[in-house]
N, C-alpha and C positions, 0 to 999 in steps of 0.2 A: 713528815718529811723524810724524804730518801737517807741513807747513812752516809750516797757519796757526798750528799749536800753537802750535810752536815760538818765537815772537814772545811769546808771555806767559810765558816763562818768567825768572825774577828771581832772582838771589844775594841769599842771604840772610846769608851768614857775614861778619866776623865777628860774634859772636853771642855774647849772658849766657845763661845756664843758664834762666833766669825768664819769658825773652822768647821764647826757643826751643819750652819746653815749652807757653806761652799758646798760640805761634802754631798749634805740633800740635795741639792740644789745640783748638781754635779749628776746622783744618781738617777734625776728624773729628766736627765737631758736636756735642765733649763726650761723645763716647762713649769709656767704659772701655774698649773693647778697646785701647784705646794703652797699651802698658806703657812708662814713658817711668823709667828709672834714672840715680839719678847717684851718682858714686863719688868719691872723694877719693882720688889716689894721686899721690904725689911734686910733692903741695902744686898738686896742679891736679887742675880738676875733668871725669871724665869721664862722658858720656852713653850710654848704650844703649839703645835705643829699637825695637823690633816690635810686632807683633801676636801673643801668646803663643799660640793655637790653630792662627796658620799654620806654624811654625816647632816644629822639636823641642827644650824648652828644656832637658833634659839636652846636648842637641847643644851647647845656646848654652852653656852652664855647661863643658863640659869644651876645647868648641874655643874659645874667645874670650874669654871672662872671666879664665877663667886664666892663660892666659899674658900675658894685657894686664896684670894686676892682678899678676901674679909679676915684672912687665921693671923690673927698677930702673934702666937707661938713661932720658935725657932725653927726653921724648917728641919723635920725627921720625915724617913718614908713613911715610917708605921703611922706617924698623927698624920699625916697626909690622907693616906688611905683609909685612915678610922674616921677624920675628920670629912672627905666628899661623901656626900648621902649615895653614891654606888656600890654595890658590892663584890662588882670586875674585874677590878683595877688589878693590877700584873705590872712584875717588877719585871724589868728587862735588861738587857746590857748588851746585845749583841747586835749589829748592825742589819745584816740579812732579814733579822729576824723583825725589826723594828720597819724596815722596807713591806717586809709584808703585811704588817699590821695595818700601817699605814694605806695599802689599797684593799684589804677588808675591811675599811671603813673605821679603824681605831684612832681614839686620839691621842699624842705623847705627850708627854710634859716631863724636862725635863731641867734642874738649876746646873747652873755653871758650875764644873768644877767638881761636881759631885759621879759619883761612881756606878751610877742607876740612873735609866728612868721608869716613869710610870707607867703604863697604856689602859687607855679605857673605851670597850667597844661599844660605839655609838653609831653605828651603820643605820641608814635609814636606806630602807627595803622596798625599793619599787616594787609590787604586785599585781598580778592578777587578779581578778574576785572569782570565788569559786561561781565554778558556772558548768551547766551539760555536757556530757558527752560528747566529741565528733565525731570519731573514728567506730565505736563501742556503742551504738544507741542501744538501746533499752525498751521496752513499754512496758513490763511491771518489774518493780527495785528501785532503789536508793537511783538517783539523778547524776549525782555530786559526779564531778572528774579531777583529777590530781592538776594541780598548775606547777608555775617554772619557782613559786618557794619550796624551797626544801624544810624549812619551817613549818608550814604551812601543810605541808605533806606528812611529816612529822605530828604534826597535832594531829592529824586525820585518824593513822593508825593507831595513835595513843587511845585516841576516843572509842575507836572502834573495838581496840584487845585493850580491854582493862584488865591487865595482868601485871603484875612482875615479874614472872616470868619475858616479858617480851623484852629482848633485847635489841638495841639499835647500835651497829658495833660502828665506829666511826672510822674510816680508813681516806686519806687522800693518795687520789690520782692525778698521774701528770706531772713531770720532773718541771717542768718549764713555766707552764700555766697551771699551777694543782687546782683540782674542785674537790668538793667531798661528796663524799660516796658514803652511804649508810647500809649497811650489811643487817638484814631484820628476819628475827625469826623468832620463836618461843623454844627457849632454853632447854623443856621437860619434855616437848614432844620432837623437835626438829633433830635427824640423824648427825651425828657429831661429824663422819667422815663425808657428809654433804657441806657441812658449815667450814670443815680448811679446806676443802678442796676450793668452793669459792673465796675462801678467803686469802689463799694462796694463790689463786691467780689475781686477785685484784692487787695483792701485793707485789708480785713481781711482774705488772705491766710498766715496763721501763718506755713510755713514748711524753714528747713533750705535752701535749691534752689528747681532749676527750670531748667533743664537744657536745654528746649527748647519749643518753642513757643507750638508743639503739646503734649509737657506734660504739660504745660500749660492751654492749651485747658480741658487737661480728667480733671485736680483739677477743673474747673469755669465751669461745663458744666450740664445741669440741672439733668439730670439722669444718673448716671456712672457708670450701670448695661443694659442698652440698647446697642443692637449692631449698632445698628443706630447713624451715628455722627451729632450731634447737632450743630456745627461751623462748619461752612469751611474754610479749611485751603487752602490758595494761596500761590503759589510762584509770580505771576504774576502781577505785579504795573497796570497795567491797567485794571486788574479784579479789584484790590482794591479800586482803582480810580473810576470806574464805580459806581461799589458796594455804597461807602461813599457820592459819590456826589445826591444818590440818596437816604440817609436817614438813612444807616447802621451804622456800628459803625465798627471801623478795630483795632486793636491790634498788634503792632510790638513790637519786643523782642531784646537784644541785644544779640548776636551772635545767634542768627537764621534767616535762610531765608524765611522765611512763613512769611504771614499775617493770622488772623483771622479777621472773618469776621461774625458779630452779628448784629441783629439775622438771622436765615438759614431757610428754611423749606424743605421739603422733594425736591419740584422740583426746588433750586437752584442747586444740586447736579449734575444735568442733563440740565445744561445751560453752555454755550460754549462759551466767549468772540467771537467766531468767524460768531454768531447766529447776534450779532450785526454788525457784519462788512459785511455781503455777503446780499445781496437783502431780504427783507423780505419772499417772497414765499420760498427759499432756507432756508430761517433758521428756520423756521416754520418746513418745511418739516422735515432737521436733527434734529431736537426740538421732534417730534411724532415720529421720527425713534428712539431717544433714550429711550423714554416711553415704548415703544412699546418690545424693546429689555429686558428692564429690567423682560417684562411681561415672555418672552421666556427664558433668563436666569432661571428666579426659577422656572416654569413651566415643562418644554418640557420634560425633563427627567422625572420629576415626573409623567408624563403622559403616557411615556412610559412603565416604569414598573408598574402604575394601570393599562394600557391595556392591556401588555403582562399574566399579573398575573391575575387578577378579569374581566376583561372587553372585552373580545374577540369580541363579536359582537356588537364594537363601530367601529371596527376595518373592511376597507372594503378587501372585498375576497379578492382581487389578491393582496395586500399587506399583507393580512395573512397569503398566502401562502409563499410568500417571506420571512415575519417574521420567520414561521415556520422552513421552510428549514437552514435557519442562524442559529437556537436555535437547530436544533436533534444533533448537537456534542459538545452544554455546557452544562456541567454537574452541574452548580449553577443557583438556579433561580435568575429572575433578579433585586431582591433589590444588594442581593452579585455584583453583573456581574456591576454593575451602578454603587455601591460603588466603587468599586475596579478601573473600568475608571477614574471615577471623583480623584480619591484621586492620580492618575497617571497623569493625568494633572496637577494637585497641585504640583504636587513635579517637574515636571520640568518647570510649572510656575517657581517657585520658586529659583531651580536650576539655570533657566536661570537669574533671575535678580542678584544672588550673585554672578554668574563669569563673568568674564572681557565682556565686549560690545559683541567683535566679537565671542567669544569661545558660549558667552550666547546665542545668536542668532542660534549660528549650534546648540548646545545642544538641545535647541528648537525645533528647526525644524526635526535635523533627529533623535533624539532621539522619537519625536510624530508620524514620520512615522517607524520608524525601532520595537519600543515596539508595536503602533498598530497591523503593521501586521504582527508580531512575534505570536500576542496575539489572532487575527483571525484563524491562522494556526497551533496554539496550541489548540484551542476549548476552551478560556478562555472566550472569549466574542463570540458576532456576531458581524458581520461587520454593520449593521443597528443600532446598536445601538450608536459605534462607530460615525456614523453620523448627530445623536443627541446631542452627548456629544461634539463633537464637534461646532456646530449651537450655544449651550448653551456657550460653552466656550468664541467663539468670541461675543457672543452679551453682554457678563459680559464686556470685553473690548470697548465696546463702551459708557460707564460711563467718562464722563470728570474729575470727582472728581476720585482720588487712590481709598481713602476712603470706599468711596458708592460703588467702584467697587468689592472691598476684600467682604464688608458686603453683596453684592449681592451673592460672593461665597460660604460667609460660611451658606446664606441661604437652597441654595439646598440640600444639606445632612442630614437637618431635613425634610425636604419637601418629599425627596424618602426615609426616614423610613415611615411616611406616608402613601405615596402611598403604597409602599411593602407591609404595614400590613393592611389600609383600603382601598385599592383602594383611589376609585374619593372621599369617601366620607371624607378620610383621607387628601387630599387633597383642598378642599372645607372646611375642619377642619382649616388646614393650614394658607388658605389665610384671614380665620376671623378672627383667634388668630392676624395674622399681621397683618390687618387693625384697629384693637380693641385696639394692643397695639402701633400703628400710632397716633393712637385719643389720647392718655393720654400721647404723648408727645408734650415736650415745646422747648422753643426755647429762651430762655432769656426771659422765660416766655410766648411768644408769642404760638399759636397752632403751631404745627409741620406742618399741612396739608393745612394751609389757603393759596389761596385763597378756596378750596377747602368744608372745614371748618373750622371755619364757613365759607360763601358761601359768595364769592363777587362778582360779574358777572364783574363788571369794573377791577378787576385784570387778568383776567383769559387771557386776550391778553399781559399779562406780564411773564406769567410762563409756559402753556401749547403749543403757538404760538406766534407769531408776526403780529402784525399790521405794513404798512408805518411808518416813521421816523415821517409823519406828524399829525400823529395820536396817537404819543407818548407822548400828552403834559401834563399829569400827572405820580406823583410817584406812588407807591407801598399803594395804601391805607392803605391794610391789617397790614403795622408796624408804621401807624400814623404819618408821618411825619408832623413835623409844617407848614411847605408849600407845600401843596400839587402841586400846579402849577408846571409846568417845564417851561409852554410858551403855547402862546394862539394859539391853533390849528388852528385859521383862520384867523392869522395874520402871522406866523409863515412863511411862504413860499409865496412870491408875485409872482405869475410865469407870468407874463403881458411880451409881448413882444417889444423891445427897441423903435418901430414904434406906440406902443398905446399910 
């Protein structure tokens, strides 16, 4: 809790049964969900007091009631608390604080008159079931995706880094509505001025909530005017796992299923938990296929309309003449004719993710062929271009991260006003401005583009390709890990045969 809370917070005990129940009863604005009991046993009067839909009240009934209600000793807190088979239970006295308990799912109890009460947390945890990936699919590696327990999310990483070292730091956010927030990283490797830095911003985010890990993200994230995302957000326990064990810092949120993952740079965006699992030559190769893509995404259209419009003779004959023939029945030149495709895949991108699975799928598909070539036969576009715009479309899909994949979108539509109005040069404009404003971004402070720049040649078989497993035996220099080692690379694999 915040420190300015903390100053309104008031003792209320001791306390009559009547005055007690007004004041709850007062704080919940007269709403019946307060079940507020009182009991009569060994001539004093006792209180029990939750929220019955938070709490299991078989639970309440068999752990608490009854043995409170069976103790024919004099009421003490300590025989109290030694006497329920819980080992919870928390002595309280403050009003705020007994409010809060009360809608995280805790039970009070509390006798007349006396100068404490008890609390015991019995929250019954609506759930998820773990279940696949949506956003992050997979075909080879772990399945599993994080859900909206934080418990649950909790156990995952445990299981996964069985260490002591892992620490899970516990921090609440949100003056008004707090959640908690778990700060996770491995104590021996993770850099200490990466660990306050996010833990100093999570501390001093003064807003009433937070309603989820990636609005979480935009408040702590270095620049919040970049279309560029600076954390990466995971659904995936084994990207997070990877990620932490080798020096990052991960951020879980209660009822969200992401993790964040600090700090980022431009080429983790475009790294695939699946790069680790499938032979090094293979994931190298999809590693440069997805660089490669991104170059095609913002490009290829913008290229088309600087050729069509400024650049004819970049452009060789027998595809001129093709170009040409597809253009003598559109009447807009082709910044319009680009825009207008481009923003017609958006909308049934788009379309398709908001309706149901199967409906989203057909929308997709035959809406992109039924408007294309509606739209050819109309003289709205050409069919060539159309083939571009498509090439672009699916190569924006081969971004692992959502994220990076949208920011790749909404690149191109500044890139072909660009082109439209300067050509190549407007284009060549383009790609400096976004290299320029790459460099002047950070990453929890870190460079946006490193290993890149600054330049580290020992990282660059960590982010652009892969090397053997065997040749993996250091971290990530570029975010300074306290131990850089992972395992001595010629020690690491004895391959001697069972006869030497």
């Amino acid at each position: 809790m915040r420190k300015s809370r903390k100053n309104k917070y008031t003792n209320i005990f001791p306390s009559k049964m009547e005055q007690l129940e007004e004041l709850l009863t007062s704080k919940f604005e007269n709403n019946t969900d307060l079940s507020f009991s009182v009991y009569n046993h060994l001539n004093k009067k006792i209180a029990v007091f939750y929220i019955p839909y938070q709490v299991t009240p078989e639970k309440v009934e068999a752990l608490l009631l009854k043995p409170l209600l069976e103790n024919d000793n004099a009421w003490d807190h300590e025989k109290v608390l030694n006497d329920i088979p819980l080992s919870s239970g928390e002595k309280t006295t403050v009003l705020e604080e007994i409010l809060e308990k009360i809608i995280n799912g805790h039970v009070i109890i509390y006798v007349e008159n006396e100068d404490m009460a008890i609390n015991y947390p019995m929250l019954n945890v609506q759930k998820r079931a773990l279940s696949k990936a949506e956003t992050e699919t997979v075909v080879i590696g772990p399945q599993v995706a994080f859900t909206e327990s934080l418990t649950t999310n909790l156990n995952i990483m445990r299981w996964r880094i069985r260490s002591t070292d892992l620490v899970m730091e516990k921090i609440m956010v949100g003056e008004r509505f707090p959640r908690e927030v778990r700060l996770v990283y491995v104590k021996s490797i993770a850099n200490e001025t990466d660990i306050h830095t996010m833990r100093q911003r999570l501390q001093e985010l003064h807003v009433d909530e937070v309603e989820d890990n990636n609005v979480l993200m935009q408040y702590i994230e270095d620049d919040s005017f970049t279309v560029f995302p600076q954390f990466y957000s995971t659904e995936l326990p084994d990207r997070a796992t990877y990620a932490i064990t080798k020096g990052r810092i991960g951020v879980l949120m209660e009822n969200s299923p992401n993790a964040i993952l600090a700090p980022s740079t431009l080429f983790s965006f475009f790294e695939s938990t699946e790069d680790l699992y499938m032979r090094w030559n293979t994931g190298s190769f999809l590693r440069i296929l997805r660089f490669i893509s991104m170059i095609i995404a913002v490009t290829l259209t913008p290229l088309y309309v600087a050729g069509v419009t400024y650049h004819f003779e970049t452009i060789p004959t027998q595809l001129l003449v093709s170009v040409g023939q597809s253009r003598a029945s559109v009447p807009f030149p082709p910044i319009f004719e680009a825009i207008f495709l481009e923003l017609m895949i958006e909308l049934l991108r788009e379309a398709g993710a908001r309706l149901p699975t199967k409906v989203g799928q057909t929308i997709g598909i035959v809406g992109g062929v039924v408007v294309g070539t509606a739209a050819v036969q109309a003289g709205i576009t050409s069919n060539i271009l159309i083939i571009f715009i498509t090439i672009s479309a699916l190569a924006s899909f081969t971004a692992p991260s959502y994220l990076m994949g949208t920011t790749i979108r909404i690149l191109r539509f500044p890139m072909i006003l660009l082109a439209g109005m300067l050509g190549i040069i407007g284009i060549l404009f383009g790609i400096s401005f976004i290299l320029i404003h790459l460099l002047r971004i950070t990453s929890l402070g870190r460079p946006y583009l490193t290993p890149i720049y600054p330049f580290r040649m020992e990282d660059l078989n960590k982010v652009l390709f892969r090397l053997p497993q065997s040749f993996q035996g250091k971290r990530f220099a570029s975010f300074r890990p306290k131990d850089l080692i992972r395992f001595k690379e010629r020690r690491a694999i004895n391959k001697n045969d069972i006869d030497e």
